[in-house]
C-alpha positions in Angstrom: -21.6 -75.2 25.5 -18.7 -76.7 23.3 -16.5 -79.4 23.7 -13.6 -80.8 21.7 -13.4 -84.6 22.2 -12.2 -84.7 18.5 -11.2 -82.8 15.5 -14.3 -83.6 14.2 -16.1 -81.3 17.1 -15.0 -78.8 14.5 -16.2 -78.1 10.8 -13.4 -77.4 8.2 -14.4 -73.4 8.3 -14.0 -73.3 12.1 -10.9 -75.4 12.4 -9.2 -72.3 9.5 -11.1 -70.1 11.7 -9.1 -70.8 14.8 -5.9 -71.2 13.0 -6.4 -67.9 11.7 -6.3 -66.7 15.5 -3.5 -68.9 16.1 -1.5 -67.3 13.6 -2.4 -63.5 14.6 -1.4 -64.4 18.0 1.9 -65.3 16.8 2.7 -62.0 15.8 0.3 -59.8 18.2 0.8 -61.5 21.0 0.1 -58.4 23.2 -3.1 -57.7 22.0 -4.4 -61.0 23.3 -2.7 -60.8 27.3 -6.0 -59.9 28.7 -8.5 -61.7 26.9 -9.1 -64.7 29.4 -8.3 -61.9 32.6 -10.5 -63.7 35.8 -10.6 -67.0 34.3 -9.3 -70.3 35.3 -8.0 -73.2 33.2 -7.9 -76.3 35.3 -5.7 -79.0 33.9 -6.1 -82.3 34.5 -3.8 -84.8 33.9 -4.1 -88.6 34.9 -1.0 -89.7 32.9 2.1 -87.8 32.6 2.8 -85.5 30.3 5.3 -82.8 30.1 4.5 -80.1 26.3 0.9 -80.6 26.4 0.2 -79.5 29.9 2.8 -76.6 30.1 1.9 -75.2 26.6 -1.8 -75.1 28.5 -0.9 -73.6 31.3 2.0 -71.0 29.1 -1.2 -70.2 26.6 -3.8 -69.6 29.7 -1.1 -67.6 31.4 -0.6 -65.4 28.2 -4.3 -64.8 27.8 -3.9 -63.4 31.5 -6.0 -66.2 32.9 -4.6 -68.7 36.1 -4.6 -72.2 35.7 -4.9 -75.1 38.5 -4.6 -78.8 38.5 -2.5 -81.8 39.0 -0.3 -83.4 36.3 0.0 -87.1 38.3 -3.2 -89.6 38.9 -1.6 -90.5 42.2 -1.6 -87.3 43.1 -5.5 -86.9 42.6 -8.7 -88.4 44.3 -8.6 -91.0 41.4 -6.1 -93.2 43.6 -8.8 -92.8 46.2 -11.2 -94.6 43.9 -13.0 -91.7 42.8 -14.7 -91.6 39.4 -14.3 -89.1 36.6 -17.3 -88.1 36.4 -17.1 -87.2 39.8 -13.9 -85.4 39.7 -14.9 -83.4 36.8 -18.1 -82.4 38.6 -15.9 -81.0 41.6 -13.8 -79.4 39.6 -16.0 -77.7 37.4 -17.1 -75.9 40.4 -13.6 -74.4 40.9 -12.6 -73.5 36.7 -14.2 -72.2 34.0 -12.7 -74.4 31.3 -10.8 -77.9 31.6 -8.1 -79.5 29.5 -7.8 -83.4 30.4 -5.5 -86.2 29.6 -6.7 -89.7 30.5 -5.1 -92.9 29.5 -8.4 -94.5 29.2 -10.0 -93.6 25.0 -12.9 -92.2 25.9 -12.3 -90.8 29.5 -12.9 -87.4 28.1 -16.4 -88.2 26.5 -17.3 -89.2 30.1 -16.4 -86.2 31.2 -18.3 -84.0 29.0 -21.4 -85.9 30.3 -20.8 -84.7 34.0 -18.7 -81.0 33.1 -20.5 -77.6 33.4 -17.9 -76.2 31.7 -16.2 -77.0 28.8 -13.8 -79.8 28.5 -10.9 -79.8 25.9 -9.6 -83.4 25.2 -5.7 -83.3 26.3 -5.1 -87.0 24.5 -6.9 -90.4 25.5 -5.3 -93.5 25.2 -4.2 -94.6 21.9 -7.4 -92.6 20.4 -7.2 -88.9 20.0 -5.5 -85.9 20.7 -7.5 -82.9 19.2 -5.2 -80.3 20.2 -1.8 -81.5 18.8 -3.6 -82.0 15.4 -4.8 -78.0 15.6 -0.9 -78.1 16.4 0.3 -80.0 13.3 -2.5 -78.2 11.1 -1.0 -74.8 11.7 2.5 -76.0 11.5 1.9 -77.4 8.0 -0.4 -74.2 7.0 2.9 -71.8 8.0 5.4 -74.1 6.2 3.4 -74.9 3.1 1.2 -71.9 2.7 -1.9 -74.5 2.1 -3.7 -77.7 3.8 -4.7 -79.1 1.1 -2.9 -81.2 -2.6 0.1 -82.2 -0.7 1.5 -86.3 0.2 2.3 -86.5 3.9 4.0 -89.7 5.5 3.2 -90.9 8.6 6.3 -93.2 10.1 6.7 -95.2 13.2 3.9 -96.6 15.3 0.9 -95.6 13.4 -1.2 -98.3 15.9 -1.0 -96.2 18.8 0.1 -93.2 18.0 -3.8 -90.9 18.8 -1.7 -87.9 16.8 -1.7 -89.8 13.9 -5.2 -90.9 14.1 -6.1 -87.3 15.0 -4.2 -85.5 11.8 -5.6 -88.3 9.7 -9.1 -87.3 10.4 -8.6 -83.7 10.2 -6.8 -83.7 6.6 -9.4 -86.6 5.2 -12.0 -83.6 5.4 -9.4 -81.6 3.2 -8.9 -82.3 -1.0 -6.2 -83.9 -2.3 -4.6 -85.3 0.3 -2.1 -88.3 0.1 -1.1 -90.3 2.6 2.0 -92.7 2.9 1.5 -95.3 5.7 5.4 -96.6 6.6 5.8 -98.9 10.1 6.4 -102.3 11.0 3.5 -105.0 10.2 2.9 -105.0 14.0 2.5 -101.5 13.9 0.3 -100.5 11.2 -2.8 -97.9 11.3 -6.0 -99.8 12.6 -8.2 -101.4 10.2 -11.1 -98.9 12.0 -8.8 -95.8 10.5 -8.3 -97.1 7.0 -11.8 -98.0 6.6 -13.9 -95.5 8.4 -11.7 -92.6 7.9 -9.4 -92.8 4.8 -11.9 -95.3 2.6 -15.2 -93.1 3.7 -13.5 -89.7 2.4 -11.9 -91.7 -0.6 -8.5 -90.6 0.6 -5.9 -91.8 -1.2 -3.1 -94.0 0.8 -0.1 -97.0 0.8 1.0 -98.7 3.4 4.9 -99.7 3.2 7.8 -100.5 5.3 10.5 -98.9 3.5 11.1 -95.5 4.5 14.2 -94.4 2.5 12.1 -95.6 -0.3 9.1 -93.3 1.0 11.0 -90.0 1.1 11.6 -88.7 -2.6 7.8 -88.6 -3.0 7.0 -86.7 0.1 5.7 -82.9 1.2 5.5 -83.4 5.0 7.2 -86.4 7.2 5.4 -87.1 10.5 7.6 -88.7 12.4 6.2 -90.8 15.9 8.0 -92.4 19.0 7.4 -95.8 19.4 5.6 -95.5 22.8 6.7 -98.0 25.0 4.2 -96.9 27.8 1.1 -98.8 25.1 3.4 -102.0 25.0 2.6 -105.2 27.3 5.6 -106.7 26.3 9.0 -104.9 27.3 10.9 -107.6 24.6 8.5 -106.5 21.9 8.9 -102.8 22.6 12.3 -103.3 22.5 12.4 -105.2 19.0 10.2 -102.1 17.2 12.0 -99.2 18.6 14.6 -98.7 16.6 12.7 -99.8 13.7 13.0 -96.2 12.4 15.8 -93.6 12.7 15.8 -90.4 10.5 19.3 -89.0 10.3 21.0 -86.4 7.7 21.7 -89.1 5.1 18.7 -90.3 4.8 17.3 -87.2 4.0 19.9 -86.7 1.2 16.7 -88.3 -0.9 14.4 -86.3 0.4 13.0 -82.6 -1.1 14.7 -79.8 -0.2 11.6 -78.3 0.9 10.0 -81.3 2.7 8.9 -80.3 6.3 10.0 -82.8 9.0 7.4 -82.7 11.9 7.1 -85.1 15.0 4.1 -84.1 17.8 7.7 -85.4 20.8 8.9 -86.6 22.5 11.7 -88.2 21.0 13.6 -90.3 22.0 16.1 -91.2 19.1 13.8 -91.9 16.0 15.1 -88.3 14.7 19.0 -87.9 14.8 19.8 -84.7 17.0 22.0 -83.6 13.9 19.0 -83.1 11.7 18.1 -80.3 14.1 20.1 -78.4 11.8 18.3 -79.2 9.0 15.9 -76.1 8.0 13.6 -78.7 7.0 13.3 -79.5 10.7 9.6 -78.0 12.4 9.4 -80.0 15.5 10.0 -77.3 17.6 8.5 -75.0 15.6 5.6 -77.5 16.0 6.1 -76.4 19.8 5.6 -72.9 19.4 2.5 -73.1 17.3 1.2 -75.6 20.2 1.0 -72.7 22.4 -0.8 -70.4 19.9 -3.8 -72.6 18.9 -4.3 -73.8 22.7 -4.7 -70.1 23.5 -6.8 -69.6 20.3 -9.1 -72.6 21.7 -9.3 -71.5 24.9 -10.7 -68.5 23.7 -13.4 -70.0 21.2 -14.6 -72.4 24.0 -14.7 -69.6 26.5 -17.0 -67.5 23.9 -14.3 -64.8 23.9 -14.0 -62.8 20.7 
């Protein structure tokens, strides 16, 4: 039985695999609405989330499966005092694969130890979120034609943002990837990510604080919400947040054929006029969310 926990669960030939799926899905949608027919997708959500677990539920739905599951903690067992590994133990008795957002990093690991079936990792804590990167991975494949000899920058909180930790993984197993690390000192990538991620592949990187000065040189923009929600101090939150806004002339720099992504929500580190701008994927980003979850469902589910 498979997992994924993280993006390294999955070689570089299956992750193309499943984004090949992903991508016929997107235009034969019809030929998958059966596929998952009798099964159940429980979702399981201990910290709130509004995209991740409807584009579950939306991708289980349109491989004819039914979903069940709870999208509030408090609405759970766990504000009993029940344990995960004993919720997951109940509910694998009721669902044939589960998709589960903790706030705890490693929540989902637990998990796995106590699951019979197979548990997709929905985002823990600051620390991964396996899906959104499949997400961002297709995304980039469709806009650039390639996943590999591109730069991509990474903006905004690159400490706790788990889909920036997540995509860096997944592209440090690809060639000729460079990265552009721009945020506030008090929000830069973990030393852990640098050194056992970036350093260990010999990825190439610089860390700055200048975005404007970033732009000319990149591919792909990954754009992240400072997340108040990871702050413990509502004066420091409010100091960072604005650190970063991306509006239309900002992007006057940029290439024409840059691709602007962000994993949302936003909340206004992206100017609602550079919607507009065809340079803009965030909701394609969306779309393709839906795709690879149903493509992942199926691989875990050992449907071909």
């Amino acid at each position: 039985m498979k997992n994924l926990l993280s993006i390294t669960d999955f070689s570089v030939a299956e992750i193309d695999e499943l984004l090949e799926v992903a991508s016929d899905i997107s235009v034969n949608g019809e030929k998958y609405a059966e596929k998952c027919k009798n099964k159940i997708l429980a979702t399981l959500f201990f910290e709130p989330s509004t995209r991740t677990r409807l584009s579950f539920e939306s991708a289980m739905l349109s491989l004819g499966g039914k979903t069940l599951g709870f999208s509030d903690a408090n609405s759970s067992s766990s504000s009993k005092g029940e344990s995960v590994s004993d919720t997951i133990r109940v509910v694998s008795c009721y669902s044939d694969i589960i998709a589960m957002r903790h706030p705890k990093e490693g929540a989902p690991l637990v998990a796995s130890m106590s699951s019979t079936v197979p548990i997709i990792n929905a985002g823990d804590g600051g620390h991964n979120h396996p899906t959104q990167t499949l997400t961002d991975l297709l995304t980039i494949k469709t806009e650039k034609g390639k996943l590999d000899d591109f730069v991509i920058g990474f903006c905004g909180d690159l400490k706790f943002g788990r889909t920036v930790h997540s995509l860096i993984d997944a592209l440090a197993m690809r060639k000729g990837i460079k990265v552009v690390l721009i945020s506030p000192e008090e929000l830069k990538v973990p030393d852990y990510v640098k050194t056992d991620v970036m350093d260990k592949h010999g990825m190439e990187y610089e860390e700055t604080t200048d975005l404007e000065k970033a732009l000319p040189k990149l591919d792909v923009l990954y754009m992240t919400r400072v997340q108040q929600e990871r702050f413990f101090s509502e004066d420091e939150y409010l100091r960072l947040r604005d650190s970063y806004i991306l509006t239309l002339d900002k992007l006057q720099n940029a290439k024409k054929d840059m691709s602007i992504l962000h994993p949302l929500p936003r909340v206004n580190e992206i100017s609602v006029d550079v919607d507009k701008d065809p340079r803009a994927c965030y909701f394609k980003q969306v779309q393709n969310g839906k795709y690879v979850r149903m493509a992942l469902i199926m691989k875990l589910l050992g449907v071909k």
